[in-house]
C-alpha positions as CSV (number, residue, x, y, z in Angstrom):
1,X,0.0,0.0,0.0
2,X,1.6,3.1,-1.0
3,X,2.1,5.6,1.5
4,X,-0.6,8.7,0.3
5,X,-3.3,5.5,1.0
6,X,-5.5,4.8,4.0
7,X,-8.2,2.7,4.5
8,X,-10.8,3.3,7.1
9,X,-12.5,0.7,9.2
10,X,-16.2,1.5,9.2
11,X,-15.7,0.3,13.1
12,X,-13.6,3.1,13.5
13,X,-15.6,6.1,12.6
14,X,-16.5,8.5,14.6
15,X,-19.8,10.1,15.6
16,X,-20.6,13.2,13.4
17,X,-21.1,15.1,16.4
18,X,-17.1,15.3,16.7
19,X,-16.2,16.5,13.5
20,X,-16.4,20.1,14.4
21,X,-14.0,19.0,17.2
22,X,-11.6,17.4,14.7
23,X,-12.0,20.5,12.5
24,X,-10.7,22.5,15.3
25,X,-7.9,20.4,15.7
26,X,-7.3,20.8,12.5
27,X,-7.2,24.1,12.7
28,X,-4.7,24.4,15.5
29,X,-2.2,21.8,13.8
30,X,-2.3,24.2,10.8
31,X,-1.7,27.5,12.9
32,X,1.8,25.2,14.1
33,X,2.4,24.7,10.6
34,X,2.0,28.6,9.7
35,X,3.9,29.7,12.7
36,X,6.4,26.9,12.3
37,X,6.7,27.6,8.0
38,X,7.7,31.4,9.0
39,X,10.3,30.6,11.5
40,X,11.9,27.6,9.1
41,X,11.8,30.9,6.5
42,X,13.6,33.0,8.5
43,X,16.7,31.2,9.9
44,X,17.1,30.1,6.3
45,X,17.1,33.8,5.5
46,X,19.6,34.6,8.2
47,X,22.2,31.0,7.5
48,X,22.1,32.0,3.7
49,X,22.8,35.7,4.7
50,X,25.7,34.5,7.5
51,X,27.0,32.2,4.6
52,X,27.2,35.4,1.9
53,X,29.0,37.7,4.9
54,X,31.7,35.1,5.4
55,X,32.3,34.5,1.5
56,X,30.4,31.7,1.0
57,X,27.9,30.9,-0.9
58,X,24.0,31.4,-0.4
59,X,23.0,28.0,-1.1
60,X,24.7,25.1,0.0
61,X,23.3,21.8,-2.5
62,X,23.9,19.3,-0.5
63,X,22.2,20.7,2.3
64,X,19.3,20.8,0.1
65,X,19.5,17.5,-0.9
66,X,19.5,16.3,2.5
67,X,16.2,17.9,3.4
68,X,14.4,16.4,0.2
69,X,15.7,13.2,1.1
70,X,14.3,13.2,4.2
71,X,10.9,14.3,3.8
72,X,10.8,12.2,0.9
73,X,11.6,9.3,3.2
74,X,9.0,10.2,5.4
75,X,6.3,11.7,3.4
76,X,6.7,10.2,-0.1
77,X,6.4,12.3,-3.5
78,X,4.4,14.6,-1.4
79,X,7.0,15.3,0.8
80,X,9.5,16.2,-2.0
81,X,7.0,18.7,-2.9
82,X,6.4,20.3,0.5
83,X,10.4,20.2,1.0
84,X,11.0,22.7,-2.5
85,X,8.2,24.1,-1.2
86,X,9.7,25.3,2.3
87,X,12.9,25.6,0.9
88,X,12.2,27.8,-1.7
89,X,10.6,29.8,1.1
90,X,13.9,30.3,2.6
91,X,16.3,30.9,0.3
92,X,13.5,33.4,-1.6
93,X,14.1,34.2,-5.3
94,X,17.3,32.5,-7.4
């Protein structure tokens, strides 16, 4: 079973009652995510920038690869996408 499957017990499901509960939650973990995307952003910002000041280079490629391979490892394909994602975020424009 590849990893962006799941299958879902119908002995499992929950009452409708708690989905706005689960919504909320929902809600929360993406506010992390937000919070957490900016911060990622920023110390990228400031490595890339301490890099340039000390005459290296902005982006370091192997670095790079190292994050793809790890979300790839843990995510899948998705996770190769959300790891350009964020670290496009950081290093901002080529």
């Amino acid at each position: 079973m590849a990893a962006e499957e799941t299958i879902i017990d119908p002995l499992e499901l929950l009452p409708a009652e708690s989905i706005p509960r689960m919504r909320m939650r929902i809600d929360e973990i993406d506010m992390a995510i937000i919070e957490l995307w900016h911060e990622r952003a920023e110390l990228s910002r400031r490595i890339g920038a301490t890099r340039l000041a000390n005459g290296g280079t902005r982006l370091v490629l192997s670095r790079e690869a190292e994050v793809l391979h790890r979300f790839r490892d843990a995510i899948g394909s998705d996770g190769t996408q959300l790891a350009l994602l964020l670290l496009r975020a950081g290093r901002g424009r080529l």
